[in-house]
C-alpha positions as CSV (number, residue, x, y, z in Angstrom):
1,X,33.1,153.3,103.2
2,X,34.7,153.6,99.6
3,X,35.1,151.2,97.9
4,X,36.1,151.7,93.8
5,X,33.2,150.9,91.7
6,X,31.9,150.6,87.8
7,X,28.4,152.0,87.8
8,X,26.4,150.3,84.8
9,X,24.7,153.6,84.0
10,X,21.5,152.0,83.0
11,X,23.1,149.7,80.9
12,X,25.3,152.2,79.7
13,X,28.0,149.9,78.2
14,X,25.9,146.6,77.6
15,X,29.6,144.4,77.4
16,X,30.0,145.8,80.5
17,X,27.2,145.1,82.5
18,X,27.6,142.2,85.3
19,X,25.2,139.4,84.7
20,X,23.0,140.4,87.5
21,X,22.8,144.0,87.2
22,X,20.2,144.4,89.8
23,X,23.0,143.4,92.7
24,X,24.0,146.8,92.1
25,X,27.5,148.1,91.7
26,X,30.2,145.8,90.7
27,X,33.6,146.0,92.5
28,X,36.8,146.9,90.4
29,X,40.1,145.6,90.4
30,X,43.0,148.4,90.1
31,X,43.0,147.6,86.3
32,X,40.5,148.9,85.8
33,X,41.0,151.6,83.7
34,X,44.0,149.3,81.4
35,X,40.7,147.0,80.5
36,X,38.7,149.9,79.7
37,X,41.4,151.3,77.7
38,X,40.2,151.3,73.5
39,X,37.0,149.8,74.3
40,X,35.4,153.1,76.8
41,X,35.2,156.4,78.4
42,X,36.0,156.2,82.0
43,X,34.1,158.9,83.9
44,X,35.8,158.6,87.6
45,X,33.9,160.5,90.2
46,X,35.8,160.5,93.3
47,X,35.3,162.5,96.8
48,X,32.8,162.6,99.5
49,X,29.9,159.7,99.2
50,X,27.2,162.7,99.3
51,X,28.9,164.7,96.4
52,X,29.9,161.7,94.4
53,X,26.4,160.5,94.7
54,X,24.9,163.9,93.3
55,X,27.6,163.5,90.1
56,X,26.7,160.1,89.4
57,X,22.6,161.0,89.8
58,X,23.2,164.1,87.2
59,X,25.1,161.6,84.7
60,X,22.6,158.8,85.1
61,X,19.9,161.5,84.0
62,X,21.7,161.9,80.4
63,X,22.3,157.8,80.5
64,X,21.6,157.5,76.5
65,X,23.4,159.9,75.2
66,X,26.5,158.7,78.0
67,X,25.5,155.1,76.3
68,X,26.2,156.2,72.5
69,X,29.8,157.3,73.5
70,X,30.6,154.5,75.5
71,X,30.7,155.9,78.7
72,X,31.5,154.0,82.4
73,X,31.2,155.8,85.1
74,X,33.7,154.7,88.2
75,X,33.4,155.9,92.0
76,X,35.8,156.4,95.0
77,X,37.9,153.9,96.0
78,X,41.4,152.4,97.3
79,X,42.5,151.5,93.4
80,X,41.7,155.2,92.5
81,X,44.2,156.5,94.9
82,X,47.0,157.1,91.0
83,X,44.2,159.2,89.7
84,X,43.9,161.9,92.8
85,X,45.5,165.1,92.8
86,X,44.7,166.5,96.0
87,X,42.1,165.6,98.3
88,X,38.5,166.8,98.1
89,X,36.3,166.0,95.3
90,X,37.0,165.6,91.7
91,X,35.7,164.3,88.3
92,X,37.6,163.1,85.5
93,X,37.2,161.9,82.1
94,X,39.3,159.6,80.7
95,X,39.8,159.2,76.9
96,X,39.9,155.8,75.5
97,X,43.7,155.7,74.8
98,X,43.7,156.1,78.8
99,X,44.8,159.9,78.5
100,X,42.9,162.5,81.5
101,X,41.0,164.8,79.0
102,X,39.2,166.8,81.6
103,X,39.9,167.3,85.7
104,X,37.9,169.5,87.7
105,X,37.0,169.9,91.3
106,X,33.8,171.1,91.2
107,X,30.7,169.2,89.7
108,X,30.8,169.1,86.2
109,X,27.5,168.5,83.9
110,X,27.0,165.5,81.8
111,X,26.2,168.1,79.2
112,X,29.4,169.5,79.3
113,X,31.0,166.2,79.4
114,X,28.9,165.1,76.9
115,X,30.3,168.2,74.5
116,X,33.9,167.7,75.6
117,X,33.4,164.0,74.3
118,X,31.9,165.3,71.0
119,X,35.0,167.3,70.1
120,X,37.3,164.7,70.7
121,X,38.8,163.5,67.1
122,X,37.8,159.5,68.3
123,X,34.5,160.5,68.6
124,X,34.3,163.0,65.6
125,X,35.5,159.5,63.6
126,X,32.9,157.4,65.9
127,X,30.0,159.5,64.2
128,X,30.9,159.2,60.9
């Protein structure tokens, strides 16, 4: 069953977190991604529970350096159904002015993710 999700990415977005974190993930309303807008970058992960399982496990193995560019991570779900194109599975990464910076229907790695978010102007101005 799908349901959509944030992942705290051990504690990747601290404001984020629900107060008990060890209940596991936190259900999402459909605005999600409006309340995340300015304040993180939405990873959405959305296919098959094996595959989207797999994507989240690679990202949650690079969870500090997700963490220093404010990174959420959301799954599958009925309130993702505006971010599909297609069926199948896909990743996306969503800038924090809400734009889809990156779509692709394979796994991606959290090290390119990770680069993508470093040549992003934002983030260029976030390290400074």
């Amino acid at each position: 069953m799908h349901r959509l999700c944030l992942f705290t990415v051990l504690a990747l977005w601290p404001t984020m977190a629900p107060a008990d974190s060890g209940r596991g993930p936190t259900p999402v309303q459909t605005d999600t991604l409006d309340a995340l807008r300015w304040q993180a970058r939405p990873v959405v992960v959305l296919g098959p529970d094996a595959q989207v399982a797999r994507q989240v496990a690679d990202l949650q193995s690079h969870a500090q350096q997700l963490t220093d560019r404010e990174v959420v991570i959301l799954t599958d779900g009925p309130g993702a159904d505006a971010l599909r194109d297609g069926a199948g599975f896909q990743v996306l990464l969503i800038g924090k002015d809400g734009g889809i910076k990156m779509r692709s229907d394979t796994p991606v790695t959290a090290e390119h993710i990770l680069s993508l978010i470093d040549s992003m102007p934002m983030r260029q101005g976030e390290t400074r």
